[in-house]
N, CA and C atoms as a LAMMPS dump frame, in Angstrom:
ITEM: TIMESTEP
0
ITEM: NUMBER OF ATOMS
345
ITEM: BOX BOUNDS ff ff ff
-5.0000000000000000e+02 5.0000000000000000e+02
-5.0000000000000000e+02 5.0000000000000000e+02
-5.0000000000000000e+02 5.0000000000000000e+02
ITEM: ATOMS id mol type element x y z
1 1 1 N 10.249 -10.989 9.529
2 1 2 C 9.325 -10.855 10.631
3 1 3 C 9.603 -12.017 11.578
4 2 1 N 10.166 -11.466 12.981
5 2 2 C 10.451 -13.063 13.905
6 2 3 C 9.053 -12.959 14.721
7 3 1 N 8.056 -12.541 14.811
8 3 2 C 7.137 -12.821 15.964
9 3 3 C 6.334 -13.536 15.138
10 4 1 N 5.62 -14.998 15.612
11 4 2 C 4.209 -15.397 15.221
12 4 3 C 3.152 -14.854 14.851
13 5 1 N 2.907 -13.208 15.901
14 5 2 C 1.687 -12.863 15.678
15 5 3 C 1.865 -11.399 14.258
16 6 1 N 0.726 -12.002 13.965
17 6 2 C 0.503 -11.462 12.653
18 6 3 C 0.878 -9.833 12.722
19 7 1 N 1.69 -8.978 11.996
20 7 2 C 1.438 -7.491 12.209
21 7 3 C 0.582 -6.938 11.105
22 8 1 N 0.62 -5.152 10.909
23 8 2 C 0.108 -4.433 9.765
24 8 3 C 1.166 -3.93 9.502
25 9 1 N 0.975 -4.088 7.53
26 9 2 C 1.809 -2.807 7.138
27 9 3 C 2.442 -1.481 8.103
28 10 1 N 1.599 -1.334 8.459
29 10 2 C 2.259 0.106 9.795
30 10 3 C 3.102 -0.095 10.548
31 11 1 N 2.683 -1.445 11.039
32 11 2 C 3.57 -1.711 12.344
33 11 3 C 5.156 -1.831 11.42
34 12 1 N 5.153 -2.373 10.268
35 12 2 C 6.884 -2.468 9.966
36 12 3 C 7.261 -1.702 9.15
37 13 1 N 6.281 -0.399 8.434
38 13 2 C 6.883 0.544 8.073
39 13 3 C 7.438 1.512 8.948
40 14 1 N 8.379 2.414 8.249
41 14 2 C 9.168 3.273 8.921
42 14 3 C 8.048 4.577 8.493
43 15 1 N 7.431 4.553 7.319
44 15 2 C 6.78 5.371 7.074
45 15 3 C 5.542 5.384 5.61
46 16 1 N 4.35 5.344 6.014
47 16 2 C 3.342 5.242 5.027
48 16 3 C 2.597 6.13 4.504
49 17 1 N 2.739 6.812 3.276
50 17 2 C 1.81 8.346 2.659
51 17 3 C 1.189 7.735 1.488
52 18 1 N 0.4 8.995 1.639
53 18 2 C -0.596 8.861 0.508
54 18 3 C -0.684 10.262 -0.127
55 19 1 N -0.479 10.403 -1.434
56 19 2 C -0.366 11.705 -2.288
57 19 3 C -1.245 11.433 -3.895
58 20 1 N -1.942 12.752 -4.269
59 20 2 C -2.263 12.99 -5.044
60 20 3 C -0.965 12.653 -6.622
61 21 1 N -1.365 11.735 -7.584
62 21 2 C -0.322 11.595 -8.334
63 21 3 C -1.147 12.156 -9.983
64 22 1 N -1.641 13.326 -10.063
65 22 2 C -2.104 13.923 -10.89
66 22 3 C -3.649 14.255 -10.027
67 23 1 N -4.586 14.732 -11.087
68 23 2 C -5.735 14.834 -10.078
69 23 3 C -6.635 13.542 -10.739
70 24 1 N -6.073 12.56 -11.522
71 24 2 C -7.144 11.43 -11.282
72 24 3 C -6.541 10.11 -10.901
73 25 1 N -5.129 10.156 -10.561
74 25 2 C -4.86 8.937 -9.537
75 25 3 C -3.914 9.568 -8.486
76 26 1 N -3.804 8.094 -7.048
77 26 2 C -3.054 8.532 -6.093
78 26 3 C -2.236 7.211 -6.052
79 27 1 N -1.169 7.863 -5.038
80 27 2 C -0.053 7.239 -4.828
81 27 3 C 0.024 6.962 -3.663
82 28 1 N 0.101 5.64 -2.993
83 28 2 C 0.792 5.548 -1.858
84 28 3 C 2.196 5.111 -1.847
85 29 1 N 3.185 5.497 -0.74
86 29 2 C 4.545 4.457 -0.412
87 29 3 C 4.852 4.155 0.659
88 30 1 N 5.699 3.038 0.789
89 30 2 C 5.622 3.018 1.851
90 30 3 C 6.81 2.276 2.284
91 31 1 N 7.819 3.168 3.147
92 31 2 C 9.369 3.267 3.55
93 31 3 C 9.622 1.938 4.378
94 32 1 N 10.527 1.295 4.489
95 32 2 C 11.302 0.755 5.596
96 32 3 C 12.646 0.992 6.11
97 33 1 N 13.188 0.839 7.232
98 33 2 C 14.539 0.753 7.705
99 33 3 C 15.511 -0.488 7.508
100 34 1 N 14.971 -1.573 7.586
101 34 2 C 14.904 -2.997 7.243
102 34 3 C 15.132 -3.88 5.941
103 35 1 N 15.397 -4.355 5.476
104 35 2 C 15.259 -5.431 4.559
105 35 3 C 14.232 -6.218 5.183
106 36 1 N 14.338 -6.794 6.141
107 36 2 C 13.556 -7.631 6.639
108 36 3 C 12.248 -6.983 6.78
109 37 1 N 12.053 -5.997 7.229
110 37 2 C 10.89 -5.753 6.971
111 37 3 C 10.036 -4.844 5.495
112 38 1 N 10.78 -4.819 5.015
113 38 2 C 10.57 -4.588 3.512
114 38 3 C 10.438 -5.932 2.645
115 39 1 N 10.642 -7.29 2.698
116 39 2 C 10.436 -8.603 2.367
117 39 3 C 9.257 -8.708 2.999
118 40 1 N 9.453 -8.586 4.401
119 40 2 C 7.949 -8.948 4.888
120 40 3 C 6.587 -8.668 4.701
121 41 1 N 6.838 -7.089 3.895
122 41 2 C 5.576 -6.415 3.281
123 41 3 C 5.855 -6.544 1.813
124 42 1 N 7.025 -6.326 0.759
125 42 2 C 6.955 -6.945 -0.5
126 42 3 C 6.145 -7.746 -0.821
127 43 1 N 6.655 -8.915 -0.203
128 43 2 C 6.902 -10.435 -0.659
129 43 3 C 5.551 -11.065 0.06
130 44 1 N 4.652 -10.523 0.44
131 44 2 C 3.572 -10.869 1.362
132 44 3 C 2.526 -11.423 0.309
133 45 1 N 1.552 -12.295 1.049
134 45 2 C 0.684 -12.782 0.198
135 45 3 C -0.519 -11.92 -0.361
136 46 1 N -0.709 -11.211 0.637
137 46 2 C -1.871 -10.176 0.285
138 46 3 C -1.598 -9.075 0.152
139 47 1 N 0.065 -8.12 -0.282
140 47 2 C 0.26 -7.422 -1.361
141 47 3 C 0.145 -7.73 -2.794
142 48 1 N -1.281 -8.038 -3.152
143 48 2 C -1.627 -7.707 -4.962
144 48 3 C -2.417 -6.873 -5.838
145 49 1 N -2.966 -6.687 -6.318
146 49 2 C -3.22 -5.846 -7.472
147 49 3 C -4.661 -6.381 -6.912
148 50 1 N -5.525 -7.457 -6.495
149 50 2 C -6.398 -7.542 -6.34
150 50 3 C -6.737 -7.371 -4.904
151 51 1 N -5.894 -7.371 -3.821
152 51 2 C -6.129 -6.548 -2.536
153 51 3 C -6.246 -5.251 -2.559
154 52 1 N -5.191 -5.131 -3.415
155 52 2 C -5.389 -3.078 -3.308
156 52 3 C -6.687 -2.554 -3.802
157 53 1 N -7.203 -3.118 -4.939
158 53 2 C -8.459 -3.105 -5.877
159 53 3 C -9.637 -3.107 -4.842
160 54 1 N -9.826 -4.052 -4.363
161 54 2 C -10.747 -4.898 -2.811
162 54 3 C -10.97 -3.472 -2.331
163 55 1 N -9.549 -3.171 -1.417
164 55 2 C -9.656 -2.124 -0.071
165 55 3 C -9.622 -0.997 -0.777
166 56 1 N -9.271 -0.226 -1.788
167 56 2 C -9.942 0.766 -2.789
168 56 3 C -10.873 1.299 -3.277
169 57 1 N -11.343 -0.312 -3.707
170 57 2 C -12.536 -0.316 -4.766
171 57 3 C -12.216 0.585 -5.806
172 58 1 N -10.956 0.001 -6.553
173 58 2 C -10.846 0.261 -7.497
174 58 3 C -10.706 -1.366 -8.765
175 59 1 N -10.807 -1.331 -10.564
176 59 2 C -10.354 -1.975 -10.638
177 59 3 C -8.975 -2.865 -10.6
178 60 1 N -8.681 -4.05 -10.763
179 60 2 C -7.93 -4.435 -10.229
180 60 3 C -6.735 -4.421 -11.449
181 61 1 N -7.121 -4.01 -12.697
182 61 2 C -6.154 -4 -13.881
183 61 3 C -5.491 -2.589 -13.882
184 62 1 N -6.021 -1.795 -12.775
185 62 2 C -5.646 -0.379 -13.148
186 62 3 C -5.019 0.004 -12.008
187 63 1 N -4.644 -1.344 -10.997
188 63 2 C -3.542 -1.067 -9.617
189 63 3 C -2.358 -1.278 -10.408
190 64 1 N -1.131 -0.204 -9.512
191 64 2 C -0.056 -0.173 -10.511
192 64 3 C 1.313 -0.927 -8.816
193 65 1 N 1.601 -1.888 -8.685
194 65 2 C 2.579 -2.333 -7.509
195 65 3 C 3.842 -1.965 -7.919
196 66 1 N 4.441 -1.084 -7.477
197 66 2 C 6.257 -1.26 -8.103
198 66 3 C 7.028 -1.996 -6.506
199 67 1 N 7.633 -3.056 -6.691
200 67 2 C 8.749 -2.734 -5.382
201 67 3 C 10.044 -2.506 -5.775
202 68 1 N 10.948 -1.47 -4.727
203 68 2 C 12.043 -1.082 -4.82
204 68 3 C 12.845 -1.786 -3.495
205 69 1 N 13.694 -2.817 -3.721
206 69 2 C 14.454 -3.441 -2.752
207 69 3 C 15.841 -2.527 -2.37
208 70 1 N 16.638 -1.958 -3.527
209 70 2 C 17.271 -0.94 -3.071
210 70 3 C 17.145 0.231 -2.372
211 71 1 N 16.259 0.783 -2.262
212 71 2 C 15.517 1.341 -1.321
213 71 3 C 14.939 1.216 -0.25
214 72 1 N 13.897 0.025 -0.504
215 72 2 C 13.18 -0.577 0.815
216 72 3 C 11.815 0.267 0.731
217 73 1 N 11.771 0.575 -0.366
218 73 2 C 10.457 1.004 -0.924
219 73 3 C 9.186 -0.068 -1.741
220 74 1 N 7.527 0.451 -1.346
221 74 2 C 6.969 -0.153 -2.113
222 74 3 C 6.045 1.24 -2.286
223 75 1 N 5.653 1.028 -3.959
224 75 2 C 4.898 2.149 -4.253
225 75 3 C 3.595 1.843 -5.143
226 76 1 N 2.561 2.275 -4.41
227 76 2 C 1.51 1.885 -5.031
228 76 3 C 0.576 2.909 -5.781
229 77 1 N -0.025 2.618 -6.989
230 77 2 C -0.77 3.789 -7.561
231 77 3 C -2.327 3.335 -8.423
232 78 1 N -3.456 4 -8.106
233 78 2 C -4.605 3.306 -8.952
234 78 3 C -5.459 5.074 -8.548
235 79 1 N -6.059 4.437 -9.891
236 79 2 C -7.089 5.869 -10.004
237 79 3 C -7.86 6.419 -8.413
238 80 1 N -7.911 7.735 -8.661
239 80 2 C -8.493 8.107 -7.756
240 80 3 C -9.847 8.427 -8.101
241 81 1 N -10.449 8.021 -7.086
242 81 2 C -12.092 8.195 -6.838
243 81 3 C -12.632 8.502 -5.272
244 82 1 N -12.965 10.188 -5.786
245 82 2 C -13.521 10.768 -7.032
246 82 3 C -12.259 11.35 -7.228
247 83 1 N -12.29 12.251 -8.374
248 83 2 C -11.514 13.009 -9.023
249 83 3 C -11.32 13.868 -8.261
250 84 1 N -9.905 14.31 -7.896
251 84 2 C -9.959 15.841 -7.154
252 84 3 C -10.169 16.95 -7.536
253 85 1 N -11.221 17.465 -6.352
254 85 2 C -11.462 18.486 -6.255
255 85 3 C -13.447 18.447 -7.178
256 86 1 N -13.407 17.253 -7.154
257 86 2 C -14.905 16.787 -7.475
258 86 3 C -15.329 17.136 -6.478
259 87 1 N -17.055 17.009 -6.953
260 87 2 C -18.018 17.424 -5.716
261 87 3 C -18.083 16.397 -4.684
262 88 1 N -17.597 15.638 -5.117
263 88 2 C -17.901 14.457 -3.781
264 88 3 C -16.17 14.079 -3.079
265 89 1 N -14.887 14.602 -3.38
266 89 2 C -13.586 14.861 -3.026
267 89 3 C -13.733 15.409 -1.747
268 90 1 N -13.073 14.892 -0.419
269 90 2 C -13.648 14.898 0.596
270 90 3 C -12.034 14.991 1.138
271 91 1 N -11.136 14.758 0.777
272 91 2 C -9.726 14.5 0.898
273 91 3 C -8.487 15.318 -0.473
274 92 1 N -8.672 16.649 -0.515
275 92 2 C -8.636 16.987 -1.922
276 92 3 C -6.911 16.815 -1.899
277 93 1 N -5.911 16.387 -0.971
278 93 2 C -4.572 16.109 -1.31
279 93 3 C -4.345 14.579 -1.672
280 94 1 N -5.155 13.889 -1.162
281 94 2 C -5.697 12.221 -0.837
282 94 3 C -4.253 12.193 -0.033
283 95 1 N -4.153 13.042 0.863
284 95 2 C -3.107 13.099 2.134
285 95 3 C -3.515 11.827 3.391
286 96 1 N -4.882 11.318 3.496
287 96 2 C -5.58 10.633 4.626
288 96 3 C -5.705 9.165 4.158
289 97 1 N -5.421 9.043 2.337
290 97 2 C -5.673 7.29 1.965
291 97 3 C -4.861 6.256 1.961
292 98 1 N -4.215 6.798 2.686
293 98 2 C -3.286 6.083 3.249
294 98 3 C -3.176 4.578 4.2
295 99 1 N -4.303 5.48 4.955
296 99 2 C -4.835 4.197 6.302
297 99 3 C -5.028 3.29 6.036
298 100 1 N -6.546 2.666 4.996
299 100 2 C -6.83 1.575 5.032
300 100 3 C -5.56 0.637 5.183
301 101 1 N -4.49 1.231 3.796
302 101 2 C -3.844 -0.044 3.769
303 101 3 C -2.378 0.011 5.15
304 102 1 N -2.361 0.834 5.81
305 102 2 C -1.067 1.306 6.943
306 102 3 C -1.86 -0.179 7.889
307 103 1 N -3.266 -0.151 7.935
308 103 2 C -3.783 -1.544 8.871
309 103 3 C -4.033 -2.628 8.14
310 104 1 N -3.811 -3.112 7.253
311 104 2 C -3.782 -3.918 6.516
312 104 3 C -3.384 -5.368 7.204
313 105 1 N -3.453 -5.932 7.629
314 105 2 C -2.955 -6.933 9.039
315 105 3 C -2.371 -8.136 7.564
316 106 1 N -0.961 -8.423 7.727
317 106 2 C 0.096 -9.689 7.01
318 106 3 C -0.554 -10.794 7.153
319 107 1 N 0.097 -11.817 5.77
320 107 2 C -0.062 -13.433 6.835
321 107 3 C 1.184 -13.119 7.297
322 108 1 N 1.672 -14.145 8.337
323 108 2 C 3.07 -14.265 8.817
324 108 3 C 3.997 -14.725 7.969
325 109 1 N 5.052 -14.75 8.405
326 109 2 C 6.607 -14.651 7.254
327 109 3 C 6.437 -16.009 7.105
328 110 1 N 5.863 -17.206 7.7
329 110 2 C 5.833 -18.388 6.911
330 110 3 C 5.212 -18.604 5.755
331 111 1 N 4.234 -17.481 5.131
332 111 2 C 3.273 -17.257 4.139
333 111 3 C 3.149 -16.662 2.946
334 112 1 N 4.851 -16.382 3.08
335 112 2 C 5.055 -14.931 2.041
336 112 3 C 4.811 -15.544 0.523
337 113 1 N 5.035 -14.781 0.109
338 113 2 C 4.891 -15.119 -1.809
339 113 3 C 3.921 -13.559 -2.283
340 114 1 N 4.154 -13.858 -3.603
341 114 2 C 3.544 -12.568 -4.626
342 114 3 C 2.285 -13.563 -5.276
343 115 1 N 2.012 -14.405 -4.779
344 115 2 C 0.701 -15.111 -5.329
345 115 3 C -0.205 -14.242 -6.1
């Protein structure tokens, strides 16, 4: 990342989804073109198991982070709530849960780490 000002996940993905990964958890991933910007969202301080948990509200032992550097992939997975196709499932592909974290605003590349 060369600019000072802080971006979101979105801004340096090439591409961010969110999919149903059985009907009681989901999956997000999320593509780059870049190395550089695949480090910049990897390797970031507030990609962890307890951010995703936070902006979820899920627990934080049951976020699953994989990163793929050969790729330029990061893939994220934690239970879904509610269950699809529950009465309160409002999103029954979880095609839309994507967002919170697509705005997710970085520290800057002076900040990185897996803390």
């Amino acid at each position: 990342m060369t600019s000072d000002r802080m971006r979101t996940v979105g801004e340096l993905a090439t591409l961010v989804r969110s999919k149903n990964a059985g009907p009681f958890w989901e999956t997000i991933d999320i593509f780059f073109a870049t190395d550089e910007n695949y480090r910049a969202v990897a390797e970031n301080a507030l990609l962890t198991t307890a951010a995703i948990a936070r902006l979820y509200q899920v627990d934080a032992d049951s976020v699953r982070i994989w990163r793929l550097p050969d790729i330029r992939v990061v893939k994220i997975s934690f239970p879904r709530l509610p269950v699809q196709g529950g009465v309160h499932d409002r999103d029954m592909h979880a095609g839309q849960q994507h967002v919170p974290l697509r705005e997710l605003v970085l520290h800057r590349a002076d900040h990185v780490g897996r803390g």
